[in-house]
C-alpha positions as CSV (number, residue, x, y, z in Angstrom):
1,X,16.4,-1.8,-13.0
2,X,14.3,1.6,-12.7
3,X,12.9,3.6,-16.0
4,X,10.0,5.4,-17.3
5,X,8.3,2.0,-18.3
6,X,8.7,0.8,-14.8
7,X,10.8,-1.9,-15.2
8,X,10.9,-5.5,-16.2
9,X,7.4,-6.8,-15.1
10,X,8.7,-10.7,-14.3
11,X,12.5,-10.3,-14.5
12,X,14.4,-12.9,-15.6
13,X,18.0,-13.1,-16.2
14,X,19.2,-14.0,-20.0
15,X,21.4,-14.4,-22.0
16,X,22.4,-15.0,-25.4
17,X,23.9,-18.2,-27.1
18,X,25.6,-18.4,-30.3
19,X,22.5,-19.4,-32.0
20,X,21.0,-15.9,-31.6
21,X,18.7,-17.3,-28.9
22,X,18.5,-16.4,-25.4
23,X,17.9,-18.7,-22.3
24,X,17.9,-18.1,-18.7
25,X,21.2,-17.9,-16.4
26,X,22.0,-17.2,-12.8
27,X,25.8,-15.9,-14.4
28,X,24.4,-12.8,-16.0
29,X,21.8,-10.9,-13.4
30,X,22.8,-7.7,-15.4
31,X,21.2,-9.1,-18.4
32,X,17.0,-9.4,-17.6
33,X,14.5,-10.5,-20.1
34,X,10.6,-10.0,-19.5
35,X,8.1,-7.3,-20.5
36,X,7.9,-4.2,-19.2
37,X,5.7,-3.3,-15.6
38,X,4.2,-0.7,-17.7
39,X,2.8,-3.5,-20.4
40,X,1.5,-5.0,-17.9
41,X,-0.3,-2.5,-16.5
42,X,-1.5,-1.8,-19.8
43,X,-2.5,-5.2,-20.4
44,X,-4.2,-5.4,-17.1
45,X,-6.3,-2.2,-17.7
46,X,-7.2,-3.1,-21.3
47,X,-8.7,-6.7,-19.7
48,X,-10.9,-4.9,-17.5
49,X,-11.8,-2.7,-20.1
50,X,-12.8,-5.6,-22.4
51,X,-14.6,-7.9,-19.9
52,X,-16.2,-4.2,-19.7
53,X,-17.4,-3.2,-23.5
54,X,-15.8,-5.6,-25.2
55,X,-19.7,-7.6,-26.2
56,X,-20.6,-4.4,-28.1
57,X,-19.6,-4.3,-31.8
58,X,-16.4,-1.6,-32.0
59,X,-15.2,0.0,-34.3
60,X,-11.3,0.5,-35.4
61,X,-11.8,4.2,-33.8
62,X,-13.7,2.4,-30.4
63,X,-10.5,-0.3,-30.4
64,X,-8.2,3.1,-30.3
65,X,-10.1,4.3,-27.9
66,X,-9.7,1.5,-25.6
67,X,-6.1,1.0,-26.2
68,X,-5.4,4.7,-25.3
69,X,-7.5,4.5,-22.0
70,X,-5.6,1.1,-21.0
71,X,-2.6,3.1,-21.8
72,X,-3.9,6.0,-19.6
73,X,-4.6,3.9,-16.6
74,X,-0.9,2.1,-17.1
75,X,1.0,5.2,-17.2
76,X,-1.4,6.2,-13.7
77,X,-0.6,3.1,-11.9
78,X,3.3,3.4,-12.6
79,X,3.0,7.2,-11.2
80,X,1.3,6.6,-8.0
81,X,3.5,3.5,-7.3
82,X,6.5,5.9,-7.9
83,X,5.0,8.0,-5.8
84,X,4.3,5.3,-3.1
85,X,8.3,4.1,-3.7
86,X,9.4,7.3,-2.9
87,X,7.1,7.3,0.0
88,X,8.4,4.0,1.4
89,X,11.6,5.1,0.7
90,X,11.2,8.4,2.8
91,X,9.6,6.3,6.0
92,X,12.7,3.8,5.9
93,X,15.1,6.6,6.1
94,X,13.2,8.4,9.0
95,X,12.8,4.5,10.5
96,X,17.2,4.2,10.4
97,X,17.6,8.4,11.4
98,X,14.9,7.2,14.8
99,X,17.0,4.0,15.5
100,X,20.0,5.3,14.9
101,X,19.5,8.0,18.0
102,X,17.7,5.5,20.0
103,X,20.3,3.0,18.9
104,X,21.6,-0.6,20.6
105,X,23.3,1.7,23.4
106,X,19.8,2.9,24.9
107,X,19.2,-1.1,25.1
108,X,22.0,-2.3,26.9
């Protein structure tokens, strides 16, 4: 699954019983439960930030604050690891276009 939020962050395949619960199956890999990479980013970022000025008194304004900037560094890990997909995905193509001229042929 690939979106703006990055994705499930710990995919796990659901699906709902007649209860109006969900619980985990191997029969339904289209449906996936779990938060969102970019959550976890964000809740990554904003644990750093705390362990950082989270012993000063804050405000509601300071609490914004640091929920923006978490938000900030989330949204900048998901681009550079887009960046770095694309990247990976770039170096296996030019890996299969380099075998596929020097192919099994030039081995046997």
């Amino acid at each position: 699954m690939s979106d703006k939020m990055g994705g499930p962050a710990f995919p796990q395949p659901m699906t709902a019983d007649q209860q109006g619960g969900f619980h985990h199956t191997d029969e339904h890999p289209d449906r996936i439960g779990g938060m969102r990479l970019y959550d976890y980013y964000a809740a990554a970022a904003m644990q750093g930030l705390l362990a950082e000025y989270g012993n000063i008194q804050t405000s509601n304004a300071a609490a914004f604050e640091l929920a923006q900037a978490a938000e900030i560094y989330a949204s900048a890990m998901l681009t550079v690891r887009n960046i770095r997909m694309n990247e990976l995905t770039e170096d296996v193509e030019n890996a299969r276009d380099v075998l596929g001229k020097t192919g099994k042929e030039d081995n046997e």
